[in-house]
VEXZAKE-114999 format. One record per residue (C-alpha): x, y, z; chain. Coordinates in steps of 0.05 Angstrom, whole numbers. Layout:
N
        u        v        w   unit
        X        Y        Z      A
...
***
This chain:
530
        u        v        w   unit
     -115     -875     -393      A
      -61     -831     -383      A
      -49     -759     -346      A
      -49     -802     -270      A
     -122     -803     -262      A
     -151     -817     -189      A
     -223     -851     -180      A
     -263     -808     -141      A
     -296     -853      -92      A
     -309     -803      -30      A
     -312     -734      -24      A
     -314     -684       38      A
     -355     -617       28      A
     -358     -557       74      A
     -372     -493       47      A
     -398     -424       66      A
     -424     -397        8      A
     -479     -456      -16      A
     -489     -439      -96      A
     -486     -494     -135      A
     -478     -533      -75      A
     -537     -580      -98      A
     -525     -592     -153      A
     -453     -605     -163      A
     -463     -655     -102      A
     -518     -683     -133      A
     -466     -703     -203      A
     -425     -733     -146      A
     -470     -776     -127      A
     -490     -795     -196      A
     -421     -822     -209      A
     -421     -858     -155      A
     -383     -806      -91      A
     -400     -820      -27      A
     -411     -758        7      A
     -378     -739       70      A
     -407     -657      102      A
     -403     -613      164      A
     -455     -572      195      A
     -495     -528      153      A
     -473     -560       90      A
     -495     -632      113      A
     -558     -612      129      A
     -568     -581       62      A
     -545     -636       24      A
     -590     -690       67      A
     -652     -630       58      A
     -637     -635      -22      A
     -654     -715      -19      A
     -588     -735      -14      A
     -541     -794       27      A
     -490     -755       65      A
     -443     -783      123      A
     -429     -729      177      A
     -363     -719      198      A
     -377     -726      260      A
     -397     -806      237      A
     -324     -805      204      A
     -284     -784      264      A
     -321     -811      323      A
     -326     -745      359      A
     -385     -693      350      A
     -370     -623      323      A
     -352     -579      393      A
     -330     -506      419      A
     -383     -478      377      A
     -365     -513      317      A
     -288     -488      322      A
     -266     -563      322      A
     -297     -615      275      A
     -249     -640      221      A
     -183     -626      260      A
     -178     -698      269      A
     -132     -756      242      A
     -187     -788      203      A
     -204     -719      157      A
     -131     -712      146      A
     -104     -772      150      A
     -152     -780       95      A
     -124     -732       54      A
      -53     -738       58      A
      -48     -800       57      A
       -1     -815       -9      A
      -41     -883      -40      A
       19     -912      -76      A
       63     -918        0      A
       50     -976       32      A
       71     -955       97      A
       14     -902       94      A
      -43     -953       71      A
      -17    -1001      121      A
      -39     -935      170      A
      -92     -921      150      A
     -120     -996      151      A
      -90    -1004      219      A
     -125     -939      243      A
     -193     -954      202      A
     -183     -879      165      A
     -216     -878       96      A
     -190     -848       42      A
     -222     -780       14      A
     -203     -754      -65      A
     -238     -699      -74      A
     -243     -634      -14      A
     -291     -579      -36      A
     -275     -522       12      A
     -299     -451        6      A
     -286     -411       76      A
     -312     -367      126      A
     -334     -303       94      A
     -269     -263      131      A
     -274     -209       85      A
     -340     -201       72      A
     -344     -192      144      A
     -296     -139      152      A
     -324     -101       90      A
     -389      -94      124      A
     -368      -65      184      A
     -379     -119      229      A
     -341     -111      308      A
     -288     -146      318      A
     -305     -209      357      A
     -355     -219      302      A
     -289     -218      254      A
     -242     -264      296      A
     -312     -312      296      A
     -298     -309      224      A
     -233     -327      209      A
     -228     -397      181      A
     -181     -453      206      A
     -196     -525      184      A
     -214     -499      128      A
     -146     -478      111      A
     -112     -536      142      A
     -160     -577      109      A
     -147     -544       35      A
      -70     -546       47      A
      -65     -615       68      A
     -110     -637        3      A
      -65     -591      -42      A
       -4     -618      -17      A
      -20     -692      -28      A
      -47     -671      -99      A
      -22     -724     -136      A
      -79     -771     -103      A
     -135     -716      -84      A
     -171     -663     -121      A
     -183     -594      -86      A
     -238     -543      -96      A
     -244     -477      -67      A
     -299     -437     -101      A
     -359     -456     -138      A
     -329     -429     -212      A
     -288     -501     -212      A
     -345     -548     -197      A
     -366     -555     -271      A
     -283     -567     -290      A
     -292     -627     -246      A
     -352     -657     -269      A
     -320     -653     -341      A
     -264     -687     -319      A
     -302     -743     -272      A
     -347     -750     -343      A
     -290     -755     -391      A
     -252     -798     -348      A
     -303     -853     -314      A
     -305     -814     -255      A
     -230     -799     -245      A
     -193     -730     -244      A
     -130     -718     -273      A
      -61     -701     -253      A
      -57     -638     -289      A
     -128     -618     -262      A
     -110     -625     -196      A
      -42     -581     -211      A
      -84     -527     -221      A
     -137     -538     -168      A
      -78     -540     -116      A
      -44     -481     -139      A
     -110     -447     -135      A
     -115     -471      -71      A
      -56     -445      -46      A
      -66     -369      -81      A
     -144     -376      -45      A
     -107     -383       28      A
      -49     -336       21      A
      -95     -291        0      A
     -142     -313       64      A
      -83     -303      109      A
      -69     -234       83      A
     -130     -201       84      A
     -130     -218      167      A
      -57     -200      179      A
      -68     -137      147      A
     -139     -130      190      A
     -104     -150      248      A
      -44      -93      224      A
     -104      -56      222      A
     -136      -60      288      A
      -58      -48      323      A
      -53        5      285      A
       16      -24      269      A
       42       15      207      A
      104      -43      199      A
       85     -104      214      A
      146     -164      216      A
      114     -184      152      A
       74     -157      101      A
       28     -213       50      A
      -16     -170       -4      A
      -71     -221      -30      A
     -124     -213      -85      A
     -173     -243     -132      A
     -165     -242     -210      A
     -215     -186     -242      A
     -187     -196     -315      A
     -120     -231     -352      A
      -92     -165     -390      A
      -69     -182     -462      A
       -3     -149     -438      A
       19      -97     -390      A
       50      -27     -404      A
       84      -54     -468      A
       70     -101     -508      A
      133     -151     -489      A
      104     -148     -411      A
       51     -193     -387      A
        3     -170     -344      A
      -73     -184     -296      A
     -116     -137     -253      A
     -134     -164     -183      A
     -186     -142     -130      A
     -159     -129      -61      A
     -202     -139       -4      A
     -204      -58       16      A
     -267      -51      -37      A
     -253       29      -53      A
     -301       60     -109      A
     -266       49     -173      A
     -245       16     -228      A
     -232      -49     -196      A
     -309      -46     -171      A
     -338      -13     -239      A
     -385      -42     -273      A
     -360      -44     -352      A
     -432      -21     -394      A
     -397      -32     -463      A
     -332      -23     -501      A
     -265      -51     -512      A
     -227      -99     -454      A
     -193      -51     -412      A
     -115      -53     -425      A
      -62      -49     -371      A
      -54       27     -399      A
     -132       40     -381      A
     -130       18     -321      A
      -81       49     -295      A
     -104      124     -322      A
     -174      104     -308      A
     -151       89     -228      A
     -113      168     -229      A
     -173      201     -266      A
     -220      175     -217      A
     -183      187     -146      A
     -176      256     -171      A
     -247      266     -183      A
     -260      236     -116      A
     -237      310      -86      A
     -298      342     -111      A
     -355      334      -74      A
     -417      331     -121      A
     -466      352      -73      A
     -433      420      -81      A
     -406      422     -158      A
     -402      388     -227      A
     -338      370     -243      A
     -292      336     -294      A
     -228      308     -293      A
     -185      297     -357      A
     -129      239     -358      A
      -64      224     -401      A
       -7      169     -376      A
      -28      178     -298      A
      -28      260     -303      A
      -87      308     -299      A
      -89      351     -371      A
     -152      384     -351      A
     -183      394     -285      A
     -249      441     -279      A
     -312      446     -229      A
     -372      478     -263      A
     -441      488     -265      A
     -458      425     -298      A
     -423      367     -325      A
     -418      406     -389      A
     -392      457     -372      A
     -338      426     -320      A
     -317      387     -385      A
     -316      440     -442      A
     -267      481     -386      A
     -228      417     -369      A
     -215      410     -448      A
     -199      483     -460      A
     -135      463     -411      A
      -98      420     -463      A
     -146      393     -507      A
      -80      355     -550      A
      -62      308     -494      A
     -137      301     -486      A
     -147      267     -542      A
     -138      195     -534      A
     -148      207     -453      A
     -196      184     -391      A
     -253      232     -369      A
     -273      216     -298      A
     -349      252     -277      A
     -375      271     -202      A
     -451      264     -225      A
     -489      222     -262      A
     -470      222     -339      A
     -527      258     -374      A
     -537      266     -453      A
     -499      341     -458      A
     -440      311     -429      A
     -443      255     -463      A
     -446      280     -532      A
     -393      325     -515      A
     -346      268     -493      A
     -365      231     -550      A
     -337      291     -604      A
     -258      275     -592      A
     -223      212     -584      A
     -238      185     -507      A
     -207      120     -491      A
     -249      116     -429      A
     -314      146     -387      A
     -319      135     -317      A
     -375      168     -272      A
     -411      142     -219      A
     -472      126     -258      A
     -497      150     -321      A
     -572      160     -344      A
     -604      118     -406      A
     -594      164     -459      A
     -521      179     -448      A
     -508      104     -452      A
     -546      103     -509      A
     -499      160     -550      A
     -435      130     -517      A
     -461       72     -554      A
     -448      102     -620      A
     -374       97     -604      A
     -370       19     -590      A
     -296       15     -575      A
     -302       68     -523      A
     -305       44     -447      A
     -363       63     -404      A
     -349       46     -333      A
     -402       61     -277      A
     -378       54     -212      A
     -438       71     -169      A
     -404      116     -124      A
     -340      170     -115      A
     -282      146      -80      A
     -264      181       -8      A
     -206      224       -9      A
     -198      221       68      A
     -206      148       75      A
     -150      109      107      A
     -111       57       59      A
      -45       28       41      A
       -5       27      -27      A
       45      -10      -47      A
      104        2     -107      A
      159      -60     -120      A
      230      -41     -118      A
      280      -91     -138      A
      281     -149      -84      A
      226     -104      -37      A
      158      -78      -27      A
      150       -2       -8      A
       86        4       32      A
       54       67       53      A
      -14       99       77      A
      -59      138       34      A
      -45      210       13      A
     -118      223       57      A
     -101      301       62      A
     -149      341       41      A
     -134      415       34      A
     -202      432       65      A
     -172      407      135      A
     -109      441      130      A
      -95      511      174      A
      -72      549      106      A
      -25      607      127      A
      -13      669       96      A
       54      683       96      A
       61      740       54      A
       48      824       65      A
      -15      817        5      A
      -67      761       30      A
     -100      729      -19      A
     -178      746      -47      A
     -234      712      -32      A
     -229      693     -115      A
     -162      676      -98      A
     -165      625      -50      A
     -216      588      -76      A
     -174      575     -138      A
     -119      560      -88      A
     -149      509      -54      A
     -177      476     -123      A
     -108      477     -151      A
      -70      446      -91      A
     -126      398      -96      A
     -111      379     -166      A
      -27      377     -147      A
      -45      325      -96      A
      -66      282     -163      A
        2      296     -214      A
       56      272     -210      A
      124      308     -178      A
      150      359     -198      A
       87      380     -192      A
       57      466     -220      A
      -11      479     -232      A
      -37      541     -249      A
     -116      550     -244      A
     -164      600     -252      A
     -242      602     -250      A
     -238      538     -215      A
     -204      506     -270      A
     -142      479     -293      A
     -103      533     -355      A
      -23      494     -348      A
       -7      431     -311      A
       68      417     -310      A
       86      342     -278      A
      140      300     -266      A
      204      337     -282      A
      266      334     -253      A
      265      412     -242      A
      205      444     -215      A
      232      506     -247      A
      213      459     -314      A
      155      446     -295      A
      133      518     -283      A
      162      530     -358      A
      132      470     -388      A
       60      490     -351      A
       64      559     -378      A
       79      537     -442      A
       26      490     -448      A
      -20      553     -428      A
       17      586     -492      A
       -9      535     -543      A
      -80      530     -512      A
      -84      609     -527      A
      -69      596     -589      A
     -121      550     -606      A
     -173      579     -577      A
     -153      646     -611      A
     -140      682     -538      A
     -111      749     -536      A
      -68      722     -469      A
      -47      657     -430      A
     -105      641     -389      A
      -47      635     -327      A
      -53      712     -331      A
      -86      724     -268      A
      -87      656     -247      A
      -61      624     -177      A
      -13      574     -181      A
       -3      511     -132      A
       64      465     -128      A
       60      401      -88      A
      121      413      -52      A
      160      474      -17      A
      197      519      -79      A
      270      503      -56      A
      286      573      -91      A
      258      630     -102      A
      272      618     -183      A
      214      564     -195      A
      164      616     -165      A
      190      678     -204      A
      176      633     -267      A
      110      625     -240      A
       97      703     -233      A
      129      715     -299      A
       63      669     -330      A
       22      706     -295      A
        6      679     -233      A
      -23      725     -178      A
      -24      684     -117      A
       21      619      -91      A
        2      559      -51      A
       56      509      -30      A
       75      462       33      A
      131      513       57      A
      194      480      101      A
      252      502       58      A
      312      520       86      A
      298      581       40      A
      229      602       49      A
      247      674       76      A
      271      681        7      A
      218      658      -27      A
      176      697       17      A
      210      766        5      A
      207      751      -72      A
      133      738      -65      A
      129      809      -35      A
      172      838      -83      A
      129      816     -133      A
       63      839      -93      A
       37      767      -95      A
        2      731      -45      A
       30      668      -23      A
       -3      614       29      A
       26      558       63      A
       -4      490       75      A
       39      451      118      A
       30      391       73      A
       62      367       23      A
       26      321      -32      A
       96      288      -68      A
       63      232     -118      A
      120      191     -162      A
***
């Protein structure tokens, strides 16, 4: 036999989370394990039918402090680090009677289910795990002699390998088990030093660990050249990483990514108050509208720029019903995501089996708190959540025309679409919906131009008589540095301005708006997104 294989003679169990507890301990036992638990798991074992030593039997002390100390002890360590081919360390063990153990199955305290349900925080710190981890680290450094579990998904590799092998593991099993390991309590550690981050309400802590579980191995990232996975973080947020897939392709890198954008943008409209529909290419908004029902939110959406909508991501407010559905269903939609959807609409989206349906059960908070993170070479750039809603900004009216009731509305829609595209950003809206989005240029002069334009060729193929940014308000996600990108703005059409303000320049802008006989409003926030 080859591959360093290690009998498995005894085997220490102490887990949270019991499934498959039973049974995998149970195959243990049937190739011949003695089994060695704490607490809650012992007593389920020896309630199953089962022999099981308590630890307390293997280190001469009981468990204590509430069960905070029970296998911090020489003879549960010494156990597993113990390297079997030194004889200095079996002459140690002997002298100190310490048995060996080859095989830990670990799972730990429920941290961040804890925190995710709101619990207070002494209930938390009750939570947080430490022989566990000590116990997992010590059997994944000594991996060369002792296998490692720490979730239920690996008990079956194990009995495959204790089968295959006359109840040994092998080296290149155990490789993997401890690297696992390893992954399971960084990823432990950082969920509480971000909680704890958290709770301080420290913004920059000394050090910064991100940790997260595998959702899905991507067949390759933004090109095909790149390799690439999607991971779960422990903040839980309504989204695609919590979506439920209903049918369609694997989600690529590419999907996810758009899918993420189309979805935090629809999270701005509340859909006890409006339908609404948000339209996706590369990470950008092409079409934004509210409407009287998910139909109609999506037929105005398309009229936007229905060429980059082809091939895009529609995101929903409601409840995907049949209308919408077979509307969706007419172009080329790489992906669906609403927060539910009723049986007939899955049933037409059906039709299309390569097209995504995601459900996600519920919209995504645009005020709640957050971090996001974006690699730089050798670093980590962490921030907070854009949270700013437009709704709880004191809007200002800076110029001699206010705006119209009409007016601000479509304001406050379009800054609300801004906050979603990326920098340079210019949208122009009307009729609560999106007629030119310009986004990411160098210039936001460009991107007024490029927005406009874009208005130009939807005119055109809808056979208008006139740019639907005549008469519409436009909204830039940062203060116009000159007055020129908000003359090219008037020039398309628009009637009324919203921006941050904070230039150096706004008097300018200011008298230029007047000039013009324009209303222009000032948030005090500014939404840049790169």
């Amino acid at each position: 036999m080859t591959d360093h294989p290690r009998r498995v003679t005894r085997a220490l169990l102490s887990v949270s989370d019991k499934a498959g507890l039973i049974d995998f301990a149970r195959a243990l036992v049937d190739h011949g394990v003695e089994l060695v638990s704490t607490g809650g798991t012992a007593k389920a074992i020896a309630a199953a039918g089962l022999a099981v030593k308590d630890v307390s039997e293997l280190t001469g002390f009981p468990e204590m402090m509430d069960g905070r100390v029970k296998t911090l002890h020489p003879k549960v360590h010494g156990g597993l680090l113990a390297v079997r081919g030194n004889a200095e360390h079996v002459k140690a063990m002997a002298d100190h009677d310490i048995a060996p153990i080859d095989l830990l199955v670990v799972n730990l305290y429920p941290f961040e289910a804890t925190v995710d349900k709101g619990a207070g925080y002494e209930d938390c710190i009750e939570n947080i795990d430490i022989g566990g981890p000590a116990m997992i680290r010590a059997a994944a450094k000594n991996h060369d002699d002792v296998a490692v579990v720490v979730e239920a998904a690996d008990y079956q590799a194990v009995l495959d390998e204790l089968a295959a092998n006359k109840g040994a593991t092998t080296l290149t099993l155990r490789k993997k088990l401890a690297a696992k390991a390893y992954a399971r309590t960084a990823a432990y550690d950082a969920a509480i030093s971000n909680w704890f981050a958290d709770q301080l309400k420290t913004a920059a802590p000394d050090f910064r660990a991100i940790g997260g579980r595998l959702i899905q191995s991507l067949r390759y990232g933004e090109n095909p050249h790149q390799s690439a996975a999607f991971y779960r973080t422990p903040d839980h947020c309504p989204g695609v990483a919590t979506a439920r897939q209903i049918q369609g392709k694997e989600l690529s890198y590419n999907n996810i990514n758009d899918t993420d954008a189309a979805y935090e943008c629809i999270g701005e409209f509340d859909a006890t108050r409006t339908a609404a529909c948000v339209i996706v290419k590369h990470a950008n908004p092409c079409g934004v509208a509210e409407g009287s029902s998910l139909l109609a939110a999506y037929r105005s959406a398309l009229a936007c720029d229905s060429t980059s909508a082809f091939g895009g991501i529609v995101a929903l407010n409601r409840t995907l019903d049949a209308e919408a559905a077979r509307a969706i269903t007419e172009i080329f939609t790489e992906v669906i995501i609403a927060p539910d959807a009723t049986d007939e609409a899955i049933a037409i989206v059906a039709a299309k089996k390569n097209l995504r349906l995601l459900l996600a059960g519920q919209l995504p908070d645009p005020r709640a708190p957050g971090l996001t993170y974006k690699t730089v070479a050798g670093g980590l750039l962490v921030q907070s959540r854009d949270n700013a809603v437009v709704e709880d900004m004191a809007l200002k009216a800076v110029t001699k025309r206010q705006p119209t009731e009409a007016e601000l509305r479509d304001l406050k829609f379009a800054f609300r679409v801004a906050k979603h595209v990326k920098s340079n950003t210019i949208v122009y809206a009307k009729d609560l919906a999106t007629v030119g989005i310009g986004a990411g240029q160098m210039s936001r002069v460009d991107s007024a131009r490029i927005a406009a334009r874009k208005a130009e060729d939807a005119a055109a193929e809808l056979k208008l008589a006139a740019p639907m940014t005549k008469g519409s308000v436009v909204a830039s996600d940062a203060f116009f540095p000159f007055a020129d990108g908000m003359l090219a703005c008037i020039e398309a059409g628009a009637t009324a301005v919203i921006q941050p303000g904070g230039s150096v320049r706004d008097d300018e802008v200011i008298k230029a708006a007047d000039d013009a006989g324009i209303a222009m409003v000032f948030t005090g926030v500014r939404h840049f997104r790169h």
